[in-house]
KOLGU-280049 format. One record per residue (C-alpha): residue in three letters; x, y, z. Coordinates in Angstrom, 1 decimal, m for minus. Example, Ala and Ser with C-alpha at 12.3 -4.5 7.8 and 13.67 -1.06 7.14 Angstrom:
// residues 2
SITE  rest       X       Y       Z
SITE   ALA    12.3    m4.5     7.8
SITE   SER    13.7    m1.1     7.1
END
This chain:
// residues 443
SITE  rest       X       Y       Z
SITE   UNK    92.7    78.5    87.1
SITE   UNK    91.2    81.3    88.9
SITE   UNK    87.5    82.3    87.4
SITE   UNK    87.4    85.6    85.3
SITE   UNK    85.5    88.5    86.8
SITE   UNK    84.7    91.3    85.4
SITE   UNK    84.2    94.9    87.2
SITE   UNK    81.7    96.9    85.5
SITE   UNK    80.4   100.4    85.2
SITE   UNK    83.2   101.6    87.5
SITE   UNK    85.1   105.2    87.2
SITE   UNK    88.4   103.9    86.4
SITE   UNK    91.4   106.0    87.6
SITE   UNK    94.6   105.4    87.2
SITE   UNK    97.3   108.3    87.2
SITE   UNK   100.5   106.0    85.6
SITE   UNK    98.2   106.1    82.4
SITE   UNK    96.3   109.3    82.8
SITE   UNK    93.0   107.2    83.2
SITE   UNK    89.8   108.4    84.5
SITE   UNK    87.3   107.4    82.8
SITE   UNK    83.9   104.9    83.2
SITE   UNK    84.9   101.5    82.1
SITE   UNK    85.2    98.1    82.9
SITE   UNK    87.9    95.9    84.2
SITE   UNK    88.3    92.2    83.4
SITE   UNK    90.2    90.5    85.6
SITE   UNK    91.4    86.8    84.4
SITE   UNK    93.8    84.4    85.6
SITE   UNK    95.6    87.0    88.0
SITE   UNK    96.0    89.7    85.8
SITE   UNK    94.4    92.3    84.3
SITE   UNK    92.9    91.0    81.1
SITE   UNK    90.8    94.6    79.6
SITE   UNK    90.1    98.2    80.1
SITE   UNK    87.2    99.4    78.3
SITE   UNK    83.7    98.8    77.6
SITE   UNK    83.8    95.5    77.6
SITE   UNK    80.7    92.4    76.3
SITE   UNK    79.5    89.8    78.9
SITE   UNK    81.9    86.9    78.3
SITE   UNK    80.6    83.7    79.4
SITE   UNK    81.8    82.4    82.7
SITE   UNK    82.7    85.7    83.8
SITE   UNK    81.4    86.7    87.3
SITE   UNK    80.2    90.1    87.4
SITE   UNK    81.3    92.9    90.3
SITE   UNK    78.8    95.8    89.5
SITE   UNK    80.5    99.3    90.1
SITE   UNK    78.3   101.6    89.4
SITE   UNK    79.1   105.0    91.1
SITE   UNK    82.1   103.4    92.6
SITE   UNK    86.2   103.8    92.5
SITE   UNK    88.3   101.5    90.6
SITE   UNK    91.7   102.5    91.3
SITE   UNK    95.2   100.6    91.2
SITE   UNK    95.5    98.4    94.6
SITE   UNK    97.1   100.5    97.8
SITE   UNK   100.6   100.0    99.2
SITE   UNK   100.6   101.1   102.3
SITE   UNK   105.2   101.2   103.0
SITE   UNK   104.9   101.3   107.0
SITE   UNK   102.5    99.1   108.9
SITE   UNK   103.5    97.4   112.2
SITE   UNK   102.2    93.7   112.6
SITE   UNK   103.5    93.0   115.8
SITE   UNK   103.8    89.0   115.0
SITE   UNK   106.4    87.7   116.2
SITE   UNK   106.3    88.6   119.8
SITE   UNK   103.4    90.9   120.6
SITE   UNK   100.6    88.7   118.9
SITE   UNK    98.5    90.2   121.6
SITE   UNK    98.4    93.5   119.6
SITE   UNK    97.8    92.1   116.0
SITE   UNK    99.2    89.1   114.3
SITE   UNK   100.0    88.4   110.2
SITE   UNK    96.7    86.9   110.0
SITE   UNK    94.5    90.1   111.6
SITE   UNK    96.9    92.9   110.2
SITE   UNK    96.8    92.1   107.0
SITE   UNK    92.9    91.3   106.7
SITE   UNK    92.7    95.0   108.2
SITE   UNK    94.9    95.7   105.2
SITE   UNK    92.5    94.4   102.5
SITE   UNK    89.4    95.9   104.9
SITE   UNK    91.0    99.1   104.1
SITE   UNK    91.7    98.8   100.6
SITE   UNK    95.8    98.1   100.5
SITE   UNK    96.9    95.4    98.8
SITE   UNK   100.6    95.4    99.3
SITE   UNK   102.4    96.4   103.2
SITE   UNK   105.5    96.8   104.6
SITE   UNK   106.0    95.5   108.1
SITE   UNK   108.3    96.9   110.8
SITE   UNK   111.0    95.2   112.7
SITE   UNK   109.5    96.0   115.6
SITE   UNK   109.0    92.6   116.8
SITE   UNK   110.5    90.3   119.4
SITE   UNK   112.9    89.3   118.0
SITE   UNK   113.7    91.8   116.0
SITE   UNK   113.8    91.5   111.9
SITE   UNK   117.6    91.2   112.3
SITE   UNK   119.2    88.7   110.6
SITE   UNK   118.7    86.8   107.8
SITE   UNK   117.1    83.4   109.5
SITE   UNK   114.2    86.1   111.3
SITE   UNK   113.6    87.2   107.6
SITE   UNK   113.1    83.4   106.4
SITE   UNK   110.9    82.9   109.4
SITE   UNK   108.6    85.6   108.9
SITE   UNK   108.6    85.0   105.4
SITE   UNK   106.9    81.6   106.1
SITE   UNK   104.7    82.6   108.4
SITE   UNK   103.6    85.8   105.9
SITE   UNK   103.2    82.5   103.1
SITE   UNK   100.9    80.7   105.6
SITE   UNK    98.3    83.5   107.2
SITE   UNK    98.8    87.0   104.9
SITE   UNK    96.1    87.6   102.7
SITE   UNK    97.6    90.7   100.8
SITE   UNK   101.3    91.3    99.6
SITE   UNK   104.0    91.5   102.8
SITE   UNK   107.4    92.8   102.0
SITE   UNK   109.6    92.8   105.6
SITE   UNK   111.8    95.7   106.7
SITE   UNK   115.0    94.9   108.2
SITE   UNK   116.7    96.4   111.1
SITE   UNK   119.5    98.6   110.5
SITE   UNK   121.4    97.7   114.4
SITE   UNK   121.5    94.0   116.2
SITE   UNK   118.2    94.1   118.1
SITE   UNK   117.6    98.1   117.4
SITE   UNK   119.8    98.4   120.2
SITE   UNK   121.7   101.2   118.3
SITE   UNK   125.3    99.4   118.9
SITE   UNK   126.1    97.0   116.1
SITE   UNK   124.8    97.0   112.4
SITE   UNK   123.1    94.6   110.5
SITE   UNK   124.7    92.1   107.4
SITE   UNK   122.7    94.4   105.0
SITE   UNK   123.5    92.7   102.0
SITE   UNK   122.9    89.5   103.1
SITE   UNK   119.2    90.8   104.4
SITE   UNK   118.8    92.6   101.0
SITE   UNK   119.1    89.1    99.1
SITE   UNK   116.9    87.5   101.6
SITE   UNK   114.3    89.9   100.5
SITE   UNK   114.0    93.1   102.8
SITE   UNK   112.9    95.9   101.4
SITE   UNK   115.0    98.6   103.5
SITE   UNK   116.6    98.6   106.8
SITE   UNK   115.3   101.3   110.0
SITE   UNK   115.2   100.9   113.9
SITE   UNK   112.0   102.6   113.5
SITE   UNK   111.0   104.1   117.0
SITE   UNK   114.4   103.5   118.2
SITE   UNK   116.3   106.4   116.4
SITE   UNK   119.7   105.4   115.0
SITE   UNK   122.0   107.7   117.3
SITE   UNK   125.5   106.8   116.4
SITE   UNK   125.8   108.8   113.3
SITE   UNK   128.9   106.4   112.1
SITE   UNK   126.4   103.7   112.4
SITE   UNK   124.0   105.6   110.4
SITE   UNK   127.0   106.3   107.5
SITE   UNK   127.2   103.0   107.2
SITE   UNK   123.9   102.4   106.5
SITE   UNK   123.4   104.6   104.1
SITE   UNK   126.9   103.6   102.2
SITE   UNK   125.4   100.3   101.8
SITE   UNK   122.0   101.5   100.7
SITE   UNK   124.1   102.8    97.6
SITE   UNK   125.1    99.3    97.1
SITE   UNK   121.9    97.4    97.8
SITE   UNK   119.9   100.0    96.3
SITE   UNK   117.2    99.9    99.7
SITE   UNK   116.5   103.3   101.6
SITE   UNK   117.2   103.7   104.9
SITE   UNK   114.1   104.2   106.6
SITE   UNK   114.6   107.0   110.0
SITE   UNK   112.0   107.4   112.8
SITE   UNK   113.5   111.1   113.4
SITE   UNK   113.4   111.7   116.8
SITE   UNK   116.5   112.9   119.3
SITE   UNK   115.8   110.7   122.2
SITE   UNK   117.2   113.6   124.9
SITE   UNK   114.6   116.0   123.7
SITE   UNK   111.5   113.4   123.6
SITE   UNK   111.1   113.2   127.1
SITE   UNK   107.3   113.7   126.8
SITE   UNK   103.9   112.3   125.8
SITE   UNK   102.6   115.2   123.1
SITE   UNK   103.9   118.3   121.1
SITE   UNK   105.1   120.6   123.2
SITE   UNK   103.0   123.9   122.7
SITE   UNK   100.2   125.4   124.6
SITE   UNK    98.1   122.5   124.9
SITE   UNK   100.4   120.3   126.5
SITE   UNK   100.9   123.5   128.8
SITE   UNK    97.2   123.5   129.4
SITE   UNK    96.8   120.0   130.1
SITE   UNK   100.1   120.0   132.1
SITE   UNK   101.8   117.6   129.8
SITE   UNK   105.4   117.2   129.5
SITE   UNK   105.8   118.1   125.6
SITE   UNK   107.7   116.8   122.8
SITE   UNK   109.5   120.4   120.9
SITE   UNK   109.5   119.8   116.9
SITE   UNK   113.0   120.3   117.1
SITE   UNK   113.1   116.6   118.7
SITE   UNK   112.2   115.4   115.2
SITE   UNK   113.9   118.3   112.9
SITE   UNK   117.5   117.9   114.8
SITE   UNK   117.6   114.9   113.4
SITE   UNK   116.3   115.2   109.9
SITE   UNK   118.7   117.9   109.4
SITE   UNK   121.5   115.1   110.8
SITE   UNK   120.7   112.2   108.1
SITE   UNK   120.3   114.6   105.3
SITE   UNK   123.9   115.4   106.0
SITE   UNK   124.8   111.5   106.6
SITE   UNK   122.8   110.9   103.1
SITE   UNK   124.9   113.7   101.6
SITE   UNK   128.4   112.3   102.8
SITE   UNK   127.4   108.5   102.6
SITE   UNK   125.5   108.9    99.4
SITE   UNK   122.4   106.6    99.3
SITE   UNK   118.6   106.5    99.6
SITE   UNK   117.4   107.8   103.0
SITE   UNK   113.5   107.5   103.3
SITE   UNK   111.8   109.9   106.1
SITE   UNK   109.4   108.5   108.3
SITE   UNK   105.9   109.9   109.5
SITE   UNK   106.9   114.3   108.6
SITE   UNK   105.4   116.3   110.9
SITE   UNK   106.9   119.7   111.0
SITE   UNK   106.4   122.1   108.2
SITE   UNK   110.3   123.1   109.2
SITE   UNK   110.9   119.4   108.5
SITE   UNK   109.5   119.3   105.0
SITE   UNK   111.7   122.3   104.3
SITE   UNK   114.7   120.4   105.4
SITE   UNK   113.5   117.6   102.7
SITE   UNK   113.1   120.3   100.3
SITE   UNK   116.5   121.9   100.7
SITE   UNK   118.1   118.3   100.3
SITE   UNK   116.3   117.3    97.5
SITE   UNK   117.3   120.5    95.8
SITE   UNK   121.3   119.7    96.9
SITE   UNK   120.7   116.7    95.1
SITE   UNK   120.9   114.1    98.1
SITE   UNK   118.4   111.0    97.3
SITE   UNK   115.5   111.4   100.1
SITE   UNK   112.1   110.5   100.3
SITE   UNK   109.3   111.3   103.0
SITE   UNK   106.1   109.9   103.6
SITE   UNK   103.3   111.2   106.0
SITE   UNK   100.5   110.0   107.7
SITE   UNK    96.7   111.0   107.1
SITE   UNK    96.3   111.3   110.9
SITE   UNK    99.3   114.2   110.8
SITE   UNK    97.3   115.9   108.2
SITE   UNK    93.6   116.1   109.7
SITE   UNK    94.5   116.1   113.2
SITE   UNK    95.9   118.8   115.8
SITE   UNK    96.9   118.5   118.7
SITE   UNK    94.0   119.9   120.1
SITE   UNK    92.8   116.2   119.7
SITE   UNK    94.8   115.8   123.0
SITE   UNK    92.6   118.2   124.8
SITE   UNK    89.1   116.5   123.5
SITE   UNK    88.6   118.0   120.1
SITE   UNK    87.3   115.5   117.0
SITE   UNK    87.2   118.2   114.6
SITE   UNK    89.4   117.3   111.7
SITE   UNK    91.0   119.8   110.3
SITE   UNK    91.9   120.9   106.2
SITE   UNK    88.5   119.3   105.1
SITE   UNK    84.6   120.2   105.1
SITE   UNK    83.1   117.5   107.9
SITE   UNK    80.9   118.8   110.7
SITE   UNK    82.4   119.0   114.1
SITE   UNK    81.9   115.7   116.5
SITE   UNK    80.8   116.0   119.6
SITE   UNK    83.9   116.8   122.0
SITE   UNK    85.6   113.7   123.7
SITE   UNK    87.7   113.1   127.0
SITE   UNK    90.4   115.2   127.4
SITE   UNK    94.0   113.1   127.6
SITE   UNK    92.7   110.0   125.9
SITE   UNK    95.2   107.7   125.1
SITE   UNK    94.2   106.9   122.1
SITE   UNK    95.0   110.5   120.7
SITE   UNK    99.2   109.2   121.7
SITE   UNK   101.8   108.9   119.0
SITE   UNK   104.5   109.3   118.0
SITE   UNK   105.5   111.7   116.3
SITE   UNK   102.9   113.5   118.3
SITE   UNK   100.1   115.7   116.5
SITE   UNK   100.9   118.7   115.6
SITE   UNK    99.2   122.1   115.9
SITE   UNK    97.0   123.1   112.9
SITE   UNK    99.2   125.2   111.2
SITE   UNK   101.7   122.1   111.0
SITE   UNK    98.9   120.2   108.4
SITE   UNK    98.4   123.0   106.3
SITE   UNK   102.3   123.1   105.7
SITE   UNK   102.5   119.6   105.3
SITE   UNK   100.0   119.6   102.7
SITE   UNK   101.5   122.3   100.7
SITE   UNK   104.8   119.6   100.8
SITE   UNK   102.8   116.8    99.8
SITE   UNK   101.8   119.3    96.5
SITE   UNK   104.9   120.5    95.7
SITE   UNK   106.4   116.9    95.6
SITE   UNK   108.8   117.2    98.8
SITE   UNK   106.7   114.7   100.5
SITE   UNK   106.2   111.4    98.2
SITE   UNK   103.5   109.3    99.6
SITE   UNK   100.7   109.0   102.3
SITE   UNK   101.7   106.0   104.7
SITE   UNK    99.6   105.0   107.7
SITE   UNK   101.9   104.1   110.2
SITE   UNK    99.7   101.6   111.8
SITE   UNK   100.2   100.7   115.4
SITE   UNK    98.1    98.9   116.7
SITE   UNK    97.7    98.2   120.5
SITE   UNK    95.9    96.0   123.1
SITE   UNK    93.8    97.2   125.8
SITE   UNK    95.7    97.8   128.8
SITE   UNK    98.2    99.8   126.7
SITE   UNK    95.5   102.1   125.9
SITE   UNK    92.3   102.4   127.4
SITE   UNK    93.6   101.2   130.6
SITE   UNK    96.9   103.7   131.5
SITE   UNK    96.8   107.4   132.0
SITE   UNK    97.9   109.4   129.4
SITE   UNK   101.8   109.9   130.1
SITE   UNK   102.1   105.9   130.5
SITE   UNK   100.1   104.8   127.2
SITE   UNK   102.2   103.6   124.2
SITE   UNK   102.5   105.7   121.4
SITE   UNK   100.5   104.9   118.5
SITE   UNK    97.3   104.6   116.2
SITE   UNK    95.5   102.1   114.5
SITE   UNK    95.4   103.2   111.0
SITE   UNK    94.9   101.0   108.4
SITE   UNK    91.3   101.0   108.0
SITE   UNK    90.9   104.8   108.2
SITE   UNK    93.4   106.0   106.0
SITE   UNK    90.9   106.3   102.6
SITE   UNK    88.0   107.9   104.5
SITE   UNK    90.1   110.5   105.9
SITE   UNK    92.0   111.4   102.3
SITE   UNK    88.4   111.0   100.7
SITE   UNK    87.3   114.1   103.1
SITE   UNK    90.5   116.4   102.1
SITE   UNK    89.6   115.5    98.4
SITE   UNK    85.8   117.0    99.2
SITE   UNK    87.5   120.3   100.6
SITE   UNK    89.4   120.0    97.4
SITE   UNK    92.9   119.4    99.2
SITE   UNK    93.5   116.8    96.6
SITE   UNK    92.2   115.2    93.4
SITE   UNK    91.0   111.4    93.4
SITE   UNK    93.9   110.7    91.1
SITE   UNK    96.5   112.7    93.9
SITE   UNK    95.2   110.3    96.9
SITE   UNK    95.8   107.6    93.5
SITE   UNK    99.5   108.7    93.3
SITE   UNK   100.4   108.9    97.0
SITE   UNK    99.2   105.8    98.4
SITE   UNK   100.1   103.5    95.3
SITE   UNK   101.4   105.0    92.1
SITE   UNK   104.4   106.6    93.9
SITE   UNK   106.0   103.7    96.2
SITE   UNK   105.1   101.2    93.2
SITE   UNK   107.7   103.2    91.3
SITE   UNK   109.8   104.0    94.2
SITE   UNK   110.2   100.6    95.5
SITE   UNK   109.6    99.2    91.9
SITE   UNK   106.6    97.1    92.9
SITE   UNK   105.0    95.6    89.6
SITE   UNK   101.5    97.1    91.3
SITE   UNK   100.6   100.6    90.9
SITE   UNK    99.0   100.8    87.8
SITE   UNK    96.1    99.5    85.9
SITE   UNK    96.9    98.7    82.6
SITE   UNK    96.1    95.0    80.6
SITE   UNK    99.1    92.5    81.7
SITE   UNK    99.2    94.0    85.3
SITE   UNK    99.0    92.2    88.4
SITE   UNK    95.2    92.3    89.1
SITE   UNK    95.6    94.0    92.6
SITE   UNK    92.6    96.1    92.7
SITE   UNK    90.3    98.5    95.2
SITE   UNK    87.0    99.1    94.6
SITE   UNK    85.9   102.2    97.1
SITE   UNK    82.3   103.7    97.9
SITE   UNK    82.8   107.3    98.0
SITE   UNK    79.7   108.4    99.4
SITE   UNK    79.2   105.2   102.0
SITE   UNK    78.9   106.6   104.9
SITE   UNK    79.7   104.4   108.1
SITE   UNK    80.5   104.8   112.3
SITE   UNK    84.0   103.5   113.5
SITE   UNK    83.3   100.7   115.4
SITE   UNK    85.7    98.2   117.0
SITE   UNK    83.1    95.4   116.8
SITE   UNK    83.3    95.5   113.0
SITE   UNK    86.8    96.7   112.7
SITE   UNK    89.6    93.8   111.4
SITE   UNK    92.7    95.0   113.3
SITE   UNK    93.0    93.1   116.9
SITE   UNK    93.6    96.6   118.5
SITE   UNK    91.1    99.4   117.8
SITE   UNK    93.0   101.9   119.5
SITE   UNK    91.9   104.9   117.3
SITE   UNK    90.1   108.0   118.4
SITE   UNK    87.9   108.0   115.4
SITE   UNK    86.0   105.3   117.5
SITE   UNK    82.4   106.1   117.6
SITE   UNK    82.4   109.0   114.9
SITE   UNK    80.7   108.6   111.3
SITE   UNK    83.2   108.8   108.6
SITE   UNK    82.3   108.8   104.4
SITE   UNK    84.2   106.3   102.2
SITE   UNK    84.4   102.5   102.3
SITE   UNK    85.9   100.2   100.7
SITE   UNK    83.9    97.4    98.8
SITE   UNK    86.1    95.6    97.0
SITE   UNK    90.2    95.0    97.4
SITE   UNK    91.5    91.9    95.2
SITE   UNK    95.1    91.0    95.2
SITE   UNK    96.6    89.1    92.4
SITE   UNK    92.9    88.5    90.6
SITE   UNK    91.7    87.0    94.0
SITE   UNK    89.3    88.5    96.5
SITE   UNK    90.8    89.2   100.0
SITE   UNK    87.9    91.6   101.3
SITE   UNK    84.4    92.7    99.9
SITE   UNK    81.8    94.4   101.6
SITE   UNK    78.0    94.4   101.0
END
């Protein structure tokens, strides 16, 4: 029987309740045992919390974990301890791997390997094509009894829009979303947005229509097929507006979007590290072109974050996501720009950076609460989310005044390909517990 802990002397939030108070937490045999001011009990550990965040654990619905296949980028074992290093204590993982999650024996496979080396919650996403080749669909219900938690060819857009139908017909029967990378392949022939940086860098660009063409396609498919259609990584204020107009029709989508969409431009291309929306000092400029400003969907210019924001507010976007991508070396650091892969490391980084938009008063504690755990527990209906006695004790205990320098040495992820590298960011994460045990503390 696991030992009883209690975390004291915390600020408690916890929107699902309307919490937000100082109090403390027991934790006993997995679960949530109190909330209040609580006596010493004897043979309780104590986790002191004084000036710290308690808030519900973080679920974090599109991480990429490479294993199997490209265990040379991360592995179950490294992306899930940068998980709990960053303060999520339930992921989704990508079928994105070699082979692809695409049947139901690849599901059983990764499920045992998730059993033997992950140390938060793993829930696998299935592919909606054989392979993510685009050609043949997937037996979605028999992956939805093995366990999946939706079905997307994420990076690989679903072209054949009578393949995508019948996705989303089944979702209405399986009750998963079909989860779209939004992006018409013919236009997204480049390596950034297309705009005048690209032009003064003199790189081929990526037009927002690549990604809004194709919203604007699966809201209709979700509209004919019926279903749940889920809308990757936003970038485009014309995109959110796209969601909004389909969520007023009636059609049942969700979006997520990703912290790096909403404090970086694409100026970050051309050597900036300002971030934008919040209060932080400038950093000294970087290289121009550095690969590890790639991904895609590409930033987007500044007025792009601000709109994205205002969709987060207004409820068209549903959660913050980090998309993380994590890549080895000579992916990155060692090809020129237009040759790097797409993608950022992001798991680690996401609470800092929504920490800094709740200083410029973008958000409240309790909104960055609700985004990042709160709202896919209920989506997804996850029995994490909350803090309330009988709960799951999955749990995050954040610093938000730590102040700390990106460094790969001390990051968890196998792949540090992030341009925070080097620059001082405030926020850390001291405490993340999953099911009343510890998976990561910091001193």
């Amino acid at each position: 029987m696991a030992q009883s802990l209690v975390i004291r002397g915390g600020r408690v939030i916890d929107p699902a309740s309307g919490r937000d108070e100082i109090a403390d937490v027991l934790v006993e045999d997995g679960k949530i045992g109190a909330i209040g001011r609580l006596t010493p009990a004897d043979g309780a550990n104590t986790f002191d919390a004084t000036d710290l965040l308690v808030i519900p654990g973080l679920i974090d619905v599109h991480v990429h974990l490479r294993e199997p296949g490209f265990e040379e980028k991360e592995t179950i074992a490294t992306g899930t301890a940068a998980a709990a290093a960053g303060g999520f204590t339930t992921i989704f993982c990508m079928p994105n791997t070699r082979p692809a999650l695409d049947n139901v024996d690849a599901i059983l496979d990764l499920q045992q390997r998730i059993a033997r080396d992950a140390v938060v919650r793993v829930h696998p996403i299935a592919a909606i094509t054989l392979n993510r080749a685009g050609r043949d669909p997937v037996d979605f219900h028999g992956l939805a009894r093995a366990g999946v938690v939706g079905f997307t060819d994420d990076g690989d857009t679903t072209a054949n829009s009578g393949i995508m139908r019948r996705a989303l017909a089944a979702s209405g029967e399986t009750g998963l979303p079909v989860i779209v990378h939004c992006e018409d392949k013919g236009l997204a022939m480049g390596s950034m947005h297309e705009g005048s940086v690209s032009r003064e860098l003199g790189l081929d660009g990526i037009p927002a229509a690549a990604e809004e063409i194709i919203i604007a396609r699966d809201l209709m498919l979700a509209e004919l097929a019926g279903g749940w259609l889920h809308v990757c990584h936003v970038t485009t204020g014309r995109g959110a507006d796209l969601i909004r107009q389909g969520k007023a029709r009636g059609v049942q989508v969700t979006a997520e979007v990703m912290p790096h969409h909403l404090t970086m431009t694409d100026g970050w291309v051309a050597g900036s590290r300002t971030l934008v929306n919040v209060n932080e000092p400038p950093e000294a400029a970087g290289d121009p072109a550095d690969p590890n400003t790639k991904v895609n969907p590409p930033l987007r210019p500044a007025a792009e974050t601000v709109s994205l924001l205002a969709a987060l507010r207004d409820g068209t976007i549903d959660l913050i996501a980090t998309d993380h991508a994590p890549h080895a070396v000579p992916e990155k650091s060692d090809s020129a720009f237009d040759r790097a892969a797409f993608g950022l490391s992001g798991l680690e980084f996401a609470v800092p950076l929504m920490l800094a938009l709740v200083r410029a008063d973008q958000m409240s504690i309790s909104d960055v609460v609700r985004y990042l755990s709160l709202n896919p527990a209920r989506l997804w209906k996850l029995p994490g989310g909350h803090l309330s006695e009988g709960a799951p004790a999955d749990i995050t205990v954040i610093d938000p005044e730590e102040r700390w320098v990106v460094d790969r040495a001390t990051l968890s992820t196998k792949s540090a390909n992030t341009p925070l590298l080097g620059m001082e960011l405030q926020g850390r994460i001291k405490l993340t517990m999953v099911g009343g045990e510890v998976r990561f503390a910091s001193d």
